[in-house]
N, C-alpha and C positions, 0 to 999 in steps of 0.2 A: 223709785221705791215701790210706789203701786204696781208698776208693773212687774218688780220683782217677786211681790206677795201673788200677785194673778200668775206667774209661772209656776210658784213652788203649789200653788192651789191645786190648779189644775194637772200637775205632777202625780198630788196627793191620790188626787179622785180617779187619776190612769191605772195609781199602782196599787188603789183597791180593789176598780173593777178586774186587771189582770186575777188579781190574787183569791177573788171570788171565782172569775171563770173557770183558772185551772184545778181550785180546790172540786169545783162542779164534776169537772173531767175526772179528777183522779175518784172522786166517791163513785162514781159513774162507772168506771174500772174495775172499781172493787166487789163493787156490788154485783158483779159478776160472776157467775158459778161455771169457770171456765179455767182451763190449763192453760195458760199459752206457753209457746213453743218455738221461738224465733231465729233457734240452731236450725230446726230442720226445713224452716226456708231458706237461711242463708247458702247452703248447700245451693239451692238452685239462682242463685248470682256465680255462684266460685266453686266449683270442684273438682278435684285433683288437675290442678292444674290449667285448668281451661274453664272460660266461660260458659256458664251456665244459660238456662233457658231466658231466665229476666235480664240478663245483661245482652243477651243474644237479640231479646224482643224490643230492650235499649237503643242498642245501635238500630234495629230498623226504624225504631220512631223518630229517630235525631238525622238520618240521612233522608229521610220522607219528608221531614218539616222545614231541614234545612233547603231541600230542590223544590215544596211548596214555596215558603219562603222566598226564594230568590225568580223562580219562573213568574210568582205573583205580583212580585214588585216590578217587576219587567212591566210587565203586561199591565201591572196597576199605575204606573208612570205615562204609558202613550194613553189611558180610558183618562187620567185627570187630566191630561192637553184637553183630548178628544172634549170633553167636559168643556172647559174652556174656549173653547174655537166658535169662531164664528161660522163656521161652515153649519148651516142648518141642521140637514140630515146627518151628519158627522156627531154632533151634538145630542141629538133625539136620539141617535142608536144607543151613544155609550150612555145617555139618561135610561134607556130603558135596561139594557146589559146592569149598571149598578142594582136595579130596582129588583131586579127577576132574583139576583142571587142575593139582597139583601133579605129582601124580604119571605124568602123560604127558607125551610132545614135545611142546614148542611146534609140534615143523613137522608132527607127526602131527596136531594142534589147527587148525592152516591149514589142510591138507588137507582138513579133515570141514567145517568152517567154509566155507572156500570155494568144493568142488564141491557139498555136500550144503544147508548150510543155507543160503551166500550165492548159488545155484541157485532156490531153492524162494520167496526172497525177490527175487529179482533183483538182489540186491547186485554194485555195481563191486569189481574186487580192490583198491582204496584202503581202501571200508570194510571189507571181510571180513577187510584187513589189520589194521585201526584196532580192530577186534571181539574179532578174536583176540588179538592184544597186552594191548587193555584187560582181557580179562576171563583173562588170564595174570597180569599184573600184579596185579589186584585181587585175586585168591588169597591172593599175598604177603604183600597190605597189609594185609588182613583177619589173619590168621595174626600178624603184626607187631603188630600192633594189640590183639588179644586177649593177646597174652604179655605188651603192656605195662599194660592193662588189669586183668587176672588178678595182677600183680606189687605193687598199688595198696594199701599197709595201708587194712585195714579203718574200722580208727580214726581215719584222718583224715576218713573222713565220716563219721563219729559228730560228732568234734570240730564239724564245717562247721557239723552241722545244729543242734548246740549253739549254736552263734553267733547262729543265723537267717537263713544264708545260705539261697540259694533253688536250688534243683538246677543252675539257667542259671549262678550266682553260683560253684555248687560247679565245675563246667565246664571256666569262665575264667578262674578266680583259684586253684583249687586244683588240679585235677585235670588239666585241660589244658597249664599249662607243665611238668610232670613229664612224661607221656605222651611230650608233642612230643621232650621232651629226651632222651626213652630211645627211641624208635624211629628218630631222625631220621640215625643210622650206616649200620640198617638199610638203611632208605628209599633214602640216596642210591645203597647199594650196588645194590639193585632195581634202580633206574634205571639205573644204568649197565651194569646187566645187560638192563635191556630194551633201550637204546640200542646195542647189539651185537647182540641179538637180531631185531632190527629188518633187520639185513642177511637175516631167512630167509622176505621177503615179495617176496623175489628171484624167487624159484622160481613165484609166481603175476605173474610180467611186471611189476611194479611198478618202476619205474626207477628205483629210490633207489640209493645211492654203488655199494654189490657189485655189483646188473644194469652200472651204470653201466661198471664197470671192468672188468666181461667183454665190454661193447660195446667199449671201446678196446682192451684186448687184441686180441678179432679182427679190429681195423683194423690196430691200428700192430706189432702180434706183439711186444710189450715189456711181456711177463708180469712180467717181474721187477721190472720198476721199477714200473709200474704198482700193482702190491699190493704194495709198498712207499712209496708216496705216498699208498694208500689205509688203509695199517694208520697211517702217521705222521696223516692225519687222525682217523681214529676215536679215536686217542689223547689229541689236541687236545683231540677234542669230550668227551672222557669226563674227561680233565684237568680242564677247565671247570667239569664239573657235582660232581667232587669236591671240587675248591679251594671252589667256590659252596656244599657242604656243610658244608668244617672251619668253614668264615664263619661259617655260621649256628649251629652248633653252638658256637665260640667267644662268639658274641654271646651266645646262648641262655641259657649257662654263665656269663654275666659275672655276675650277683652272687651266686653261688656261692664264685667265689674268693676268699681272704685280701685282704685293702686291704694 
């Protein structure tokens, strides 16, 4: 009973503050001496027929984040061994490899990447983008990867190798669906942080959704609605790959729970 009175409570107190904040917003709206106008953006998602410029700058942030994304975790899976290993020097490289891209800008990481080393390689700014992201990313996953790793009783592969299980066997049937299970909160949040991140490949001309919607602003001069159709999409998209997270983490967790 008490703790039904402490749910509907704390209920209460959620759906005053909502109701305060968005009251906040809409006075905040109002109180603005402004037209808006959000026919003559829509036009540049969808006209006659054919995609327009933000659906066009759409697609290149979702095929950049999704070949970050995947290059990253490649590459961020052998840095969390690497991590792991007892190989000294093996170990101190990928400790320093995490630290260098942790601990700097992403956009200060484009910068050097793209005039210094995507110069000296002749890289287009797609891949110097695709470069940088990846190997921002893999930082993460490596670091992710080793704390779930490092977290691993001991004893259960004592037990494994007790059985006769073969290291492949200890992998896939013991050590791997824990791992996935304990990082995979991480992970999606990564992503959804590279997936915003991915707007700072703007700045090397790359014409994904941000370039995208500073071209239609300096056409149609409707900043405001503009990046506000732009932040309602990023939303979407980051929406998508969260709900696509609690999935798999609900599956993942299924015979875990009570019957």
């Amino acid at each position: 009973m008490k703790r039904s009175r402490k749910f509907q409570f704390g209920s209460l107190v959620s759906l005053c503050f909502l109701t305060i904040l968005l009251g906040l917003v809409v006075k905040a709206f109002l109180g603005l001496d402004y037209d808006w106008d959000f026919v003559s953006v829509l036009s540049y998602i969808w006209a006659d027929g054919e995609p327009g410029m933000l659906l066009e700058g759409l697609w290149c942030t979702i095929w950049i984040s999704l070949f970050s994304i995947l290059c990253g975790s490649i590459l961020g899976f052998f840095i969390g061994l690497a991590l792991n290993s007892k190989d000294v020097i093996l170990r101190h490289s990928a400790v320093c490899f995490v630290e260098v891209f942790r601990n700097t800008p992403v956009l200060v990481q484009l910068y050097v990447i793209y005039f210094v080393v995507g110069t000296a390689f002749e890289w287009s700014a797609q891949v110097s983008g695709i470069v940088c992201l990846s190997l921002f990313c893999s930082a993460y996953f490596g670091e992710i990867l080793r704390s779930a790793i490092g977290h691993l009783e001991k004893g259960q592969w004592e037990a494994s190798r007790s059985l006769g299980l073969s290291s492949l066997m200890i992998a896939r049937f013991v050590a791997g669906p824990q791992i996935l299970r304990r990082i995979l909160p991480a992970l999606i949040g990564q992503y959804v942080s590279l997936v915003k991140d991915s707007s700072l490949v703007s700045v090397i001309s790359i014409m994904e959704l941000t370039k995208a919607a500073t071209s239609v602003v300096a056409v149609s001069f409707r900043s405001f609605e503009t990046w506000f159709v732009v932040a309602i999409i990023y939303f979407l998209l980051n929406f998508c790959i969260s709900r696509l997270g609690r999935f798999l983490e609900n599956y993942l967790s299924r015979d875990l729970k009570p019957a």
